[in-house]
matplotlib code that plots the C-alpha trace (Angstrom):
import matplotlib.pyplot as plt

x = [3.7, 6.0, 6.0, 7.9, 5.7, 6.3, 5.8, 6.6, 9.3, 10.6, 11.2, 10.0, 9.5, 6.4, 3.7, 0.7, -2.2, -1.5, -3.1, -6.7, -9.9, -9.9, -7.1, -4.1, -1.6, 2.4, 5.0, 7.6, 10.9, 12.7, 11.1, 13.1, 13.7, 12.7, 13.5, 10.0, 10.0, 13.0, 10.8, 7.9, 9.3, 11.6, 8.8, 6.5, 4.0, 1.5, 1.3, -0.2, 0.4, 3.1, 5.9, 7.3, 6.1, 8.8, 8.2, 8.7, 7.7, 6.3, 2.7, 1.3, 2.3, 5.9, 5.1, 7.3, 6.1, 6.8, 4.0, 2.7, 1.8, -1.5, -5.3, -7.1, -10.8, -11.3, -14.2, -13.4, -13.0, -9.0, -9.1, -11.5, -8.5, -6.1, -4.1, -5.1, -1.9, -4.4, -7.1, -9.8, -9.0, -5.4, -2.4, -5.2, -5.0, -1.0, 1.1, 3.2, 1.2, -2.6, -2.9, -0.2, 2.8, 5.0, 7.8, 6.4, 6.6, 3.2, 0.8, -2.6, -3.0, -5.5, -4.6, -4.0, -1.1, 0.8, 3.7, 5.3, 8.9, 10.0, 13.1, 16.6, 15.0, 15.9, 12.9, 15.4, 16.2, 12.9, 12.0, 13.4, 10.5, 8.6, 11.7, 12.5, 8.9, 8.8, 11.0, 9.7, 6.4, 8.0, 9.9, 7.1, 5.4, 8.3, 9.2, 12.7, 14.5, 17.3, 19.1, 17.9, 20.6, 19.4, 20.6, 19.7, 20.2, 20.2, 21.5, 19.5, 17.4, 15.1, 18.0, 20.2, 17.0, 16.2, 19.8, 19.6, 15.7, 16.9, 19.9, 17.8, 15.7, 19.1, 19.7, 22.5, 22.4, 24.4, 24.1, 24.7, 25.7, 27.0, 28.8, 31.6, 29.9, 26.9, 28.8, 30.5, 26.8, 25.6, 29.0, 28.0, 24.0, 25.0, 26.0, 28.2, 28.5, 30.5, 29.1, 30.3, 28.3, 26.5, 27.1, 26.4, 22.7, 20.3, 16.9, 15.6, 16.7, 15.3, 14.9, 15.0, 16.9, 13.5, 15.6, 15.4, 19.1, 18.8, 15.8, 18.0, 20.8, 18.2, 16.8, 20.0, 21.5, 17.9, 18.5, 16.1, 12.6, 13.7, 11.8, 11.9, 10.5, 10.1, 10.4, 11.4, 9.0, 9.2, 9.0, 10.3, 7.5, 8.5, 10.9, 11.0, 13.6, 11.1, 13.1, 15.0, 12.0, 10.0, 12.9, 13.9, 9.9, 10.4, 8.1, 7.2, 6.3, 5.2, 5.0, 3.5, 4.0, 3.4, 0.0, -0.5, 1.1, -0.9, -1.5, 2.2, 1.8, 5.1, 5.8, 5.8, 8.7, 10.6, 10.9, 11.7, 14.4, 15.6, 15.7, 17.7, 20.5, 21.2, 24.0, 21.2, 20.3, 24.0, 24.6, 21.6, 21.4, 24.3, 22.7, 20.6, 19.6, 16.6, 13.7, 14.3, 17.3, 15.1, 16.0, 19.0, 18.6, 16.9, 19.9, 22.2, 19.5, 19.9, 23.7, 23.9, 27.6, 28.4, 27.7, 24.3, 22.1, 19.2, 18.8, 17.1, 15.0, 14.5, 12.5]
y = [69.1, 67.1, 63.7, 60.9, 59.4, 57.9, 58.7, 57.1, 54.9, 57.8, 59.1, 62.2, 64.8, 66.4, 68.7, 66.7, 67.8, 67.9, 64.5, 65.0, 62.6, 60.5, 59.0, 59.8, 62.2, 61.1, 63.3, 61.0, 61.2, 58.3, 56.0, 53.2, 52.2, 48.7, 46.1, 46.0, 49.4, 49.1, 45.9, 48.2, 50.7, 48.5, 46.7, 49.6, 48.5, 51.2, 52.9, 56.2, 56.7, 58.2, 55.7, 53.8, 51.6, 51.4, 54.7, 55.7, 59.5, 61.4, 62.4, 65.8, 65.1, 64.0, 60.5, 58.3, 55.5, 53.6, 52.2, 49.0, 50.3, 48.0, 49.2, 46.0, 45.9, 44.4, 42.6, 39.6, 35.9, 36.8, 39.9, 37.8, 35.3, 37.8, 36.8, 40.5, 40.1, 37.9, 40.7, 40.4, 43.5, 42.4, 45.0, 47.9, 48.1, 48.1, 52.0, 52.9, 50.3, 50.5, 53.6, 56.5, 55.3, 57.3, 58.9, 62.5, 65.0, 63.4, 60.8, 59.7, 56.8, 54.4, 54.7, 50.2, 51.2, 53.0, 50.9, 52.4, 52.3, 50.5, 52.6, 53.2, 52.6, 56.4, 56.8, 57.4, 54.2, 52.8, 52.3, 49.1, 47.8, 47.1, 44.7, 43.2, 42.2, 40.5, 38.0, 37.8, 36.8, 33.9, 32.9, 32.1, 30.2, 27.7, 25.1, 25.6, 25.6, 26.7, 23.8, 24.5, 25.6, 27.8, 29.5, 32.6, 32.6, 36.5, 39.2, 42.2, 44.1, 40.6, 38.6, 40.2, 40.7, 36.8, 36.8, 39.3, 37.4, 33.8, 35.2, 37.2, 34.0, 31.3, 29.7, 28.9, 30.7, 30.9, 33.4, 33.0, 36.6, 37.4, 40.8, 41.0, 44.1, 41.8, 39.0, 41.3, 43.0, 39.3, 38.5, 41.5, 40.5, 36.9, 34.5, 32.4, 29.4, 29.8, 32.8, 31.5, 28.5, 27.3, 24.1, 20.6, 20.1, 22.7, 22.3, 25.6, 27.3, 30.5, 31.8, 36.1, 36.0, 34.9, 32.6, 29.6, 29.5, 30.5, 27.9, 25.0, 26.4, 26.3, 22.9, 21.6, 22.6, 21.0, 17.8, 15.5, 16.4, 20.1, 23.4, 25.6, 29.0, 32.0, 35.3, 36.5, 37.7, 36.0, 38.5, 36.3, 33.5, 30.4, 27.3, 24.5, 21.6, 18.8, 16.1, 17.5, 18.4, 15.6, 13.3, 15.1, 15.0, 19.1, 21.3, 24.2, 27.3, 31.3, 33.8, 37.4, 40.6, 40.4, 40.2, 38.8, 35.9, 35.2, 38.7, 40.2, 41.4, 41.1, 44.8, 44.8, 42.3, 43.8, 47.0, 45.0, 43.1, 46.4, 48.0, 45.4, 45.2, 48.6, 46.6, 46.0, 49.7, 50.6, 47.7, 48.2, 51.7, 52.8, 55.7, 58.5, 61.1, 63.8, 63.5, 66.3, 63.7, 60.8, 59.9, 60.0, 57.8, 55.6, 55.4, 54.5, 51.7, 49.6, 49.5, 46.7, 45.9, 49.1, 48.3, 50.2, 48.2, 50.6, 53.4, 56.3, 59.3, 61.6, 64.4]
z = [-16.6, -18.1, -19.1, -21.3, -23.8, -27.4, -31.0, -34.4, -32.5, -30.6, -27.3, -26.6, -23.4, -24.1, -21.7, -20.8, -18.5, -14.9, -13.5, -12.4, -11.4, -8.3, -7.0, -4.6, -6.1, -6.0, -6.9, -8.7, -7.1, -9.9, -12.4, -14.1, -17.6, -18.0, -20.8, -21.4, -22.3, -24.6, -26.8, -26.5, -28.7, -30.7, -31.7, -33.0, -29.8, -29.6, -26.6, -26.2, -22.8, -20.6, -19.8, -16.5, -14.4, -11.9, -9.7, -6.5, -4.8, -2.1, -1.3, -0.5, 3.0, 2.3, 2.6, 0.8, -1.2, -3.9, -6.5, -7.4, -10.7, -10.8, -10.9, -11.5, -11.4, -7.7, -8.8, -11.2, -10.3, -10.2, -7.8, -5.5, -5.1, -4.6, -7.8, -9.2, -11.8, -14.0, -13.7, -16.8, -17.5, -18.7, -20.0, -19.7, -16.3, -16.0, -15.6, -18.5, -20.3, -21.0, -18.7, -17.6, -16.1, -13.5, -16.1, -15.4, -12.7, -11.2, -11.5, -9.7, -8.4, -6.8, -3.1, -3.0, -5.0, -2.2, -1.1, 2.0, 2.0, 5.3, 7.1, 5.3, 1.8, -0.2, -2.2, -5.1, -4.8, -4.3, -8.2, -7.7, -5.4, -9.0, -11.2, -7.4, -6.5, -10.0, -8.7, -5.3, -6.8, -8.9, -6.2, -4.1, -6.4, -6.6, -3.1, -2.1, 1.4, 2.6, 0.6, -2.7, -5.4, -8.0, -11.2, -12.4, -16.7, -18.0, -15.9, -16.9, -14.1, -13.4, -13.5, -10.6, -8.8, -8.7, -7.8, -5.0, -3.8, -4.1, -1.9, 0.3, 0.8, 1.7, -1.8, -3.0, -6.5, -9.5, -12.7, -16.4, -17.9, -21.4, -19.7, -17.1, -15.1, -15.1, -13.9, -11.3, -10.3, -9.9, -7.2, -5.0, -4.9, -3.7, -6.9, -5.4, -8.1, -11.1, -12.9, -16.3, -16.3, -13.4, -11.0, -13.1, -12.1, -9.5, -8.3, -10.0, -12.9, -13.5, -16.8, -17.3, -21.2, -22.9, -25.6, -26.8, -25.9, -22.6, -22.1, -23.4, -20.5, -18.1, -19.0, -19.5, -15.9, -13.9, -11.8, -13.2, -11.3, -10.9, -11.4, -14.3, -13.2, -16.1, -15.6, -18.6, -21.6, -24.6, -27.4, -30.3, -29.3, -26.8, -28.0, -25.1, -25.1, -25.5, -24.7, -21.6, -20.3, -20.8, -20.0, -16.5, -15.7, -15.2, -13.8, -14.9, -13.3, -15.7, -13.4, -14.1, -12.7, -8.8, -6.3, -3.2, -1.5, 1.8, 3.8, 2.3, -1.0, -3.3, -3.4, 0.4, 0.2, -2.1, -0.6, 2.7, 0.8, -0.5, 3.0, 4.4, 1.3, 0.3, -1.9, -4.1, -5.6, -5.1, -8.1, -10.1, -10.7, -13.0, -14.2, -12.9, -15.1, -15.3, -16.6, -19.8, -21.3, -21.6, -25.1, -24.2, -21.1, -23.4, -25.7, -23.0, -21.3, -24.6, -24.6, -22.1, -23.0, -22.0, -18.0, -18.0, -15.2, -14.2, -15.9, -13.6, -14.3, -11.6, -12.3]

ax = plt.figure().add_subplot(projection="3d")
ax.plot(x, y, z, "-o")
ax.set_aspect("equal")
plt.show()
């Protein structure tokens, strides 16, 4: 079959093996490009597997799912709690990542991976249960009400979808974007402060640029006693403002990847959240291409001034 994978820093469609062993087989319908997956290569990361883990497709029996693109161990001290996202087992166990990812014609799966998609979500769309449940989870580990105000710095894929799940959840939520299309994709998820800059002081600010700049913007909008939650990944290493952190007496809140939050697991809300606001796909994903003009895809992923969101590969 075929498959996207990467070699010498480049993107190439090769022919794998057909997926084989135990497992539950998924025939990918669309797999996003993530940042992630953009540093990955930029930085020389070895990866030797097939790419993507944000996939959605349809089992043998037309089932359509999409994939939490997870296979931790089940049995360490983390798994037992439920918080499988800190699994011993660590990046090995993550799609696209350690193990292959969903950027092929087909991939086998454990069967907990299976996300059913709730009514009215398009399985094309449904790539974007993965990047939305990423903010889902770090929303969850923060308190806010119906009262909170939020702002959302960096308006890549994590950045509108904190937009569109602090929405989806009653905050009043701002975004800081460098790009008008982003700006204008943050408006029709739910930003209703002052995209440019934010409202004077918020209870959460929520971090998805990974920069020392954008941490100082985040820091720097927090009421005193607010909540710093980051969901960004800090590839250039992690700068805090000391002092406006310390000062304010901030919290602050990582969050990684997604698990379980009582008996809802965070890919179960996302694809809920997705159900219910088709807006959200219809602004994410710019670009759907198939699977045989990955590089290219790639190419266009990176050019976020351009107005490239969500780059799609369907195969």
């Amino acid at each position: 079959m075929r498959a996207v994978r990467c070699s010498e820093g480049r993107v190439q469609v090769v022919e794998v093996p057909e997926p084989a062993g135990q497992g539950i087989s998924v025939r990918i319908r669309s797999a996003g490009i993530c940042g992630s997956d953009l540093h990955m290569i930029a930085g020389g990361f070895p990866v030797a597997h097939t790419l993507g883990h944000e996939m959605a497709g349809e089992l043998s029996d037309g089932t359509q799912v999409a994939i939490e693109p997870l296979a931790p161990c089940g049995t360490c001290d983390f798994c037992a709690t439920a918080d499988y996202n800190l699994c011993r087992t660590g990046p090995e166990m993550v799609m696209g990542v350690g193990r292959d990812g969903g950027m092929a014609q087909e991939i086998r799966v454990p069967e907990r991976c299976l996300v059913p998609l709730p009514a009215g979500l398009d399985v094309r769309d449904a790539c974007l249960v993965e990047p939305l449940a990423v903010a889902a989870c770090g929303l969850a580990r923060v308190p806010t009400n119906t009262s909170s105000t939020a702002l959302v710095v960096g308006a890549g894929t994590i950045g509108l979808c904190a937009v569109a799940a602090a929405a989806a959840g009653g905050l009043t939520v701002s975004l800081k974007a460098r790009h008008e299309p982003q700006r204008e994709a943050g408006r029709r998820l739910g930003a209703t402060g002052r995209s440019d800059a934010g409202p004077r002081e918020v209870d959460l600010a929520i971090d998805c640029a990974g920069t020392t700049e954008s941490l100082e913007q985040c820091v720097g909008s927090l009421r005193p006693g607010g909540t710093l939650l980051l969901l960004a990944t800090y590839w250039a290493g992690l700068t805090l403002p000391s002092f406006g952190v310390t000062g304010k007496a901030i919290t602050i809140v990582a969050s990684s990847m997604y698990a379980r939050h009582g008996l809802v697991r965070d890919v179960d809300a996302a694809a809920t959240i997705l159900a219910r606001n088709p807006e959200i796909a219809r602004t994410l994903i710019t670009h759907r291409m198939p699977l045989d003009a990955a590089p290219e895809a790639f190419e266009i992923a990176a050019q976020r001034s351009s107005g490239a969101i969500k780059v799609v590969l369907e195969p």
